[in-house]
KOLLUMPA-121363 format. One record per residue (C-alpha): residue number from 1; x negated, y negated, z negated; residue in three letters. Coordinates in nm, 3 decimals, decimal comma, padded with zeros to 5 digits. Each point is the difference from the previous one (the first is absolute). Layout:
REM KOLLUMPA-121363
[NUM [X Y Z] "ALA"]
...
This chain:
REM KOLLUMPA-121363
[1 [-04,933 -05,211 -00,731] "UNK"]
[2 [-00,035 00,379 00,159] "UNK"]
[3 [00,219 00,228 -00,156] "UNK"]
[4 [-00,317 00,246 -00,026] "UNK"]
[5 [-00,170 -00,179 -00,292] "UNK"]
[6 [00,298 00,133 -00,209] "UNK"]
[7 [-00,175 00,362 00,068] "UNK"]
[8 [-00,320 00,157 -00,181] "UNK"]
[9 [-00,273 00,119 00,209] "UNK"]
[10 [00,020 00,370 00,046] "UNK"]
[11 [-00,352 00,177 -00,125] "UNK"]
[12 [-00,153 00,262 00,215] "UNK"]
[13 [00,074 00,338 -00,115] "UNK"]
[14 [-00,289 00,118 -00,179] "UNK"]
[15 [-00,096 00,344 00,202] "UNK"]
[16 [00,085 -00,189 00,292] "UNK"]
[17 [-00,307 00,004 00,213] "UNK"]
[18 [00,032 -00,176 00,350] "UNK"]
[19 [-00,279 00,099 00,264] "UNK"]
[20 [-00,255 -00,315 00,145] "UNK"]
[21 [00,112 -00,009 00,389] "UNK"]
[22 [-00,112 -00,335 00,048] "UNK"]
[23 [-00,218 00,141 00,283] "UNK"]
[24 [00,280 00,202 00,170] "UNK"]
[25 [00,196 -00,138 00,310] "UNK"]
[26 [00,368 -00,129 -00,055] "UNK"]
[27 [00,071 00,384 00,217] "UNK"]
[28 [-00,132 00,190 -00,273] "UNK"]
[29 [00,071 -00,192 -00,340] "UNK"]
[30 [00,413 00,044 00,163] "UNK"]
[31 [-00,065 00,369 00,036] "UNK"]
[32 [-00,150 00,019 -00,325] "UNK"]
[33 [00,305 -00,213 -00,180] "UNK"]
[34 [00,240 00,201 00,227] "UNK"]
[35 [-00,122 00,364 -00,130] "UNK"]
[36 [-00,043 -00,091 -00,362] "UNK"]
[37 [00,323 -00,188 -00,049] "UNK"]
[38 [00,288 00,071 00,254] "UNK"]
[39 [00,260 -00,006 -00,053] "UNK"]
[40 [-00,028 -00,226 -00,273] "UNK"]
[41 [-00,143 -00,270 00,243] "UNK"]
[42 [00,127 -00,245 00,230] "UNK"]
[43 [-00,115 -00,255 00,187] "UNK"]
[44 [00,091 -00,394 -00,050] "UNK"]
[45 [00,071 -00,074 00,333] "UNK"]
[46 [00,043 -00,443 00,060] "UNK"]
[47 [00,024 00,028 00,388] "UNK"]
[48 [-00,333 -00,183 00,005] "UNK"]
[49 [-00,350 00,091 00,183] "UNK"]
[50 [-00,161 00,176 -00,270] "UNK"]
[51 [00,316 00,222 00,013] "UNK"]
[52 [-00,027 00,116 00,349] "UNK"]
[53 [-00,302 00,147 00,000] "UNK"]
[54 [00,142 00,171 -00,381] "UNK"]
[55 [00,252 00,178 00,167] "UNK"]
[56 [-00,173 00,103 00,266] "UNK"]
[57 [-00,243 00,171 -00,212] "UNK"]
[58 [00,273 00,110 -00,253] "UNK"]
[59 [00,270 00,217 00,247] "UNK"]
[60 [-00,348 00,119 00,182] "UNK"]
[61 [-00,095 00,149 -00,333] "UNK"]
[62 [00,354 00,102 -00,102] "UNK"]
[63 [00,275 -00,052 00,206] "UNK"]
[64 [00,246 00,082 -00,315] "UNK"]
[65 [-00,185 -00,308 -00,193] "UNK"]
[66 [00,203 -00,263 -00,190] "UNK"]
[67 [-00,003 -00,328 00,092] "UNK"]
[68 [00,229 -00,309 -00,172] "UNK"]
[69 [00,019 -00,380 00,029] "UNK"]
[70 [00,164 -00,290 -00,183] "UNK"]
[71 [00,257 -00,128 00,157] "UNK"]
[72 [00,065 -00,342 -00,170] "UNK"]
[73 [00,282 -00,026 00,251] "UNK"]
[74 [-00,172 -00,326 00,161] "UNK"]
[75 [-00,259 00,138 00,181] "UNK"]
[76 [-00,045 -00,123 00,370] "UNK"]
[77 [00,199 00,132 00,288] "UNK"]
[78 [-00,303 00,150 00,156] "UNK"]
[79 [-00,090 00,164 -00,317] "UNK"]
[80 [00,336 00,198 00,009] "UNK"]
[81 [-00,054 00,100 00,402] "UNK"]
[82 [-00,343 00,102 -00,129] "UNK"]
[83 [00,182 00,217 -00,272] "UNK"]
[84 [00,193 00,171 00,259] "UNK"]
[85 [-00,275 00,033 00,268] "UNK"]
[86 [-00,221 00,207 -00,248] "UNK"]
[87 [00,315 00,197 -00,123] "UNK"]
[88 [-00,001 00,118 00,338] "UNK"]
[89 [-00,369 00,026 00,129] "UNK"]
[90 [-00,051 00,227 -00,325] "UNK"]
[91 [00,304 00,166 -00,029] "UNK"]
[92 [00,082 -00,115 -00,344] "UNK"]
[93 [00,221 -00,175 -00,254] "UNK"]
[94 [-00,189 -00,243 -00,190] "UNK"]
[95 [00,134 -00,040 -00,356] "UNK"]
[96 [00,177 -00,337 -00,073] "UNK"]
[97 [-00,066 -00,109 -00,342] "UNK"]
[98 [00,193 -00,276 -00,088] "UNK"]
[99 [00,130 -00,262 -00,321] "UNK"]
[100 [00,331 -00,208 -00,062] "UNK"]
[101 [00,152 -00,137 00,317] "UNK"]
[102 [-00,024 -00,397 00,102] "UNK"]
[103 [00,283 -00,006 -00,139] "UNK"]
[104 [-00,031 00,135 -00,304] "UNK"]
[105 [-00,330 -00,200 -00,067] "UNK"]
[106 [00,152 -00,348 00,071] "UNK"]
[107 [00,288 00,101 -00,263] "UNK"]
[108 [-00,254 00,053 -00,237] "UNK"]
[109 [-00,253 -00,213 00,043] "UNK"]
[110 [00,093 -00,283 00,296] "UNK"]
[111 [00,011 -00,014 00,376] "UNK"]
[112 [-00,337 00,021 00,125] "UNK"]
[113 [-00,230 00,117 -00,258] "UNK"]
[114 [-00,284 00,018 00,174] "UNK"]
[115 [-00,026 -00,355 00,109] "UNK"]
[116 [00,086 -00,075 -00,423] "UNK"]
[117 [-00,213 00,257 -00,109] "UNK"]
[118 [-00,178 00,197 00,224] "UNK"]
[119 [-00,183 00,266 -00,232] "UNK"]
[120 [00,340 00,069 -00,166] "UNK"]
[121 [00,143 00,058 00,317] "UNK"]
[122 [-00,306 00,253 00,099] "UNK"]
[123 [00,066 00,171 -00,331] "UNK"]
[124 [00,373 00,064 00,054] "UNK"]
[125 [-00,050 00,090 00,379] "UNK"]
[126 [-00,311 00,189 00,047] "UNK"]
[127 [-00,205 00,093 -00,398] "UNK"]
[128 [00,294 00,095 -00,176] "UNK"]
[129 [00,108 00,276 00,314] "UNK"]
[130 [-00,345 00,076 00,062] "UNK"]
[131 [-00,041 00,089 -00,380] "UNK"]
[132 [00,310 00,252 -00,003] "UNK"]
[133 [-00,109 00,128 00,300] "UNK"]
[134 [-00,339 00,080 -00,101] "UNK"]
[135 [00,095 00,152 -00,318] "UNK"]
[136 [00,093 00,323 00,183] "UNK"]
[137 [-00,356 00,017 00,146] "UNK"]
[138 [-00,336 00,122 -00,072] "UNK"]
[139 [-00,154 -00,235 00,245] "UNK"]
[140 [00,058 -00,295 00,267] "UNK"]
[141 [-00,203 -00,105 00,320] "UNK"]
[142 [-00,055 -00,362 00,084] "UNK"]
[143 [-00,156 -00,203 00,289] "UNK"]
[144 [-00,173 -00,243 -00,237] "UNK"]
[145 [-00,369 -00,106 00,142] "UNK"]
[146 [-00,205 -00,152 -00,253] "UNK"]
[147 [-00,087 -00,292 00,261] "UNK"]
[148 [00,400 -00,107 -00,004] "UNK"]
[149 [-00,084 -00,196 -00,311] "UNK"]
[150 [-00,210 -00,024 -00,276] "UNK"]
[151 [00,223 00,144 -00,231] "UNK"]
[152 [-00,043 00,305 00,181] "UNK"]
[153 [-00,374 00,032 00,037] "UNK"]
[154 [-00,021 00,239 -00,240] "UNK"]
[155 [00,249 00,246 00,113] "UNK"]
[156 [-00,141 00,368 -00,012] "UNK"]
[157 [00,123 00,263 00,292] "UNK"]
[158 [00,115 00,206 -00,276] "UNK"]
[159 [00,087 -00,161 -00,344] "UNK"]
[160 [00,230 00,019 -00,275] "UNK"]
[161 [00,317 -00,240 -00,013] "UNK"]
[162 [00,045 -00,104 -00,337] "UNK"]
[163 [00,283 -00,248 00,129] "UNK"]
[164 [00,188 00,311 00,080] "UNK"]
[165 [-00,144 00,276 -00,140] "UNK"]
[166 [-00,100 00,218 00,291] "UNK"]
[167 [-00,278 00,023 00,234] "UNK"]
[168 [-00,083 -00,247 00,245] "UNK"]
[169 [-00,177 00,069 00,303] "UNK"]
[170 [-00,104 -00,283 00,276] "UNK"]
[171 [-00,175 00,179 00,299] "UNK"]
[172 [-00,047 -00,296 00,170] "UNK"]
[173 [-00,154 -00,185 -00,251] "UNK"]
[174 [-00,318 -00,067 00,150] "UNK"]
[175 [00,132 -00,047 00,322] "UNK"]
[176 [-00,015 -00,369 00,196] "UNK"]
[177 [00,262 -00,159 00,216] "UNK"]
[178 [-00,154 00,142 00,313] "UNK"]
[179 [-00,063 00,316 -00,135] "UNK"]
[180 [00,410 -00,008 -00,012] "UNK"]
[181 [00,076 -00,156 00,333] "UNK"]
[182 [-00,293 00,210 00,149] "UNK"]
[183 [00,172 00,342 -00,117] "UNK"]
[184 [00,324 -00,115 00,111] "UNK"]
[185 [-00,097 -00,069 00,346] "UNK"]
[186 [-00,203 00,334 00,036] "UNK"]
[187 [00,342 00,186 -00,199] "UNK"]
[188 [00,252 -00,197 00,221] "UNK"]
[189 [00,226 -00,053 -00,287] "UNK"]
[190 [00,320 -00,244 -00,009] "UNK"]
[191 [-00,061 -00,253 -00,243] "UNK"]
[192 [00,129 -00,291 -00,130] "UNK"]
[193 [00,087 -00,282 00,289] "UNK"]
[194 [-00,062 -00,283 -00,245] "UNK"]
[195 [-00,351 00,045 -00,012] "UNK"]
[196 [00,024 -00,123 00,335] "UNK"]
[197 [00,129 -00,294 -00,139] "UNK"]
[198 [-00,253 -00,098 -00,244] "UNK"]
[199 [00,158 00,160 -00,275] "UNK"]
[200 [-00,312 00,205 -00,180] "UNK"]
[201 [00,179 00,109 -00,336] "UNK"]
[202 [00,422 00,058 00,067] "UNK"]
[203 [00,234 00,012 -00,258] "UNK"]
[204 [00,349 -00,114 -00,049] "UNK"]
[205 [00,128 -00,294 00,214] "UNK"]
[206 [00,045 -00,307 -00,275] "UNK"]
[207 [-00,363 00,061 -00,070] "UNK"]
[208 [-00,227 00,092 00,295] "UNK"]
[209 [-00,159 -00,253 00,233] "UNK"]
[210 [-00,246 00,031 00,263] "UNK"]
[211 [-00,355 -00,005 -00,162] "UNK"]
[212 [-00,307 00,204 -00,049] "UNK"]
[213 [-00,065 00,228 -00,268] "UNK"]
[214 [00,301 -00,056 -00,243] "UNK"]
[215 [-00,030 -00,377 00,017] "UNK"]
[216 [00,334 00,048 00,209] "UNK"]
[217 [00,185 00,162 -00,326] "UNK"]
[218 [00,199 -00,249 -00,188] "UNK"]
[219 [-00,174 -00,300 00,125] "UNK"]
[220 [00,051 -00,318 -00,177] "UNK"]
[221 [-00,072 00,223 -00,366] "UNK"]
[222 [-00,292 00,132 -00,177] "UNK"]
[223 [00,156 00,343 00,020] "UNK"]
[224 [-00,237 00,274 00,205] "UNK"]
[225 [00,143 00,349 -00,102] "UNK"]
[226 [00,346 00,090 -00,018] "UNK"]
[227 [-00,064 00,238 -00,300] "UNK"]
[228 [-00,038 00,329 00,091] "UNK"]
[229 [-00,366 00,020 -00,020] "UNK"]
[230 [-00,059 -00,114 -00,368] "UNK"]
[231 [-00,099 -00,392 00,104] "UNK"]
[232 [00,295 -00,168 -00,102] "UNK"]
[233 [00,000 00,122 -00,344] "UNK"]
């Protein structure tokens, strides 16, 4: 069981009124999010594809922007060098947002809880840290593309979370694969070497296999989402 169907949905404020950029490039929905909400914005930054063409467009917007990512502390090795490379390229320090140690989860709930129960383990490591972290902001940016799943089909480039409470805004939603790999090429930006490797969705190491899509996260399950987008609920 997730830990976020213990939390009401969060309703829109009611003079909230968010503007239709659906036909705006990724570029200019980030400069929009960027100038109405920093600095209560950050980007969620999972050292994946989608993500390297986010920052890119983030720091060239705002050089000063925030930028955070979950680390479950069992991410990949080349997800850490990744963290480090960008550190650098931008000039930055991305926020580390963080729950319980290893240690401190297999006291409480039994050495490796994500092979026992993998959406608990999702909650403690990544929802419940994403959810305090959020609750200091006014709005997030993700790399979500509605053709990653069908779950997120319907994701708007600027919507309200009512998961979290703030508002959500996915400029690459109605971008492809190749639109990514395309703009990282023409960009030459550092990405993550596991794609190389057949990896098309990386997460933490117990759970990630080679695959496309996210048929490569926690294979062997019927769990698709980790959480953090509502689908687990």
């Amino acid at each position: 069981m997730s830990l976020i169907s213990d939390n009401p949905a969060t309703a829109a404020p009611a003079d909230l009124v968010l503007p239709d950029l659906e036909a705006a490039s990724a570029a200019e929905v980030v400069a929009w999010a960027l100038d109405e909400f920093h600095p209560g914005i950050a980007l969620a930054c999972s050292f994946q594809k989608e993500e390297a063409v986010l920052l890119d467009l983030v720091f060239e917007a705002r050089p000063d922007a925030r930028v955070f990512a979950l680390d479950t502390g069992l991410l990949f090795d080349q997800t850490y060098d990744l963290w480090k490379q960008v550190e650098e390229r931008y000039s930055t320090t991305i926020e580390r947002w963080q729950g319980p140690t290893l240690a401190e989860q297999a006291a409480r709930h039994g050495d490796k809880l994500w092979a026992t129960n993998p959406s608990q383990c999702c909650g403690i490591r990544k929802v419940e840290p994403l959810r305090r972290g959020l609750s200091t902001l006014d709005a997030w940016v993700t790399g979500i593309r509605r053709d990653q799943s069908p779950a997120r089909a319907g994701a708007a480039k600027v919507e309200w979370d009512d998961q979290f409470g703030l508002v959500k805004v996915n400029p690459l939603a109605d971008w492809s694969d190749k639109d990514v790999w395309r703009e990282i090429a023409k960009r030459d930006l550092p990405y993550n070497p596991l794609h190389d490797q057949g990896y098309a969705s990386i997460g933490c190491v117990p759970c990630t296999r080679p695959g496309e899509g996210r048929e490569g996260r926690w294979a062997g399950s019927d769990k698709v989402e980790c959480g953090l987008h509502q689908e687990d609920a």
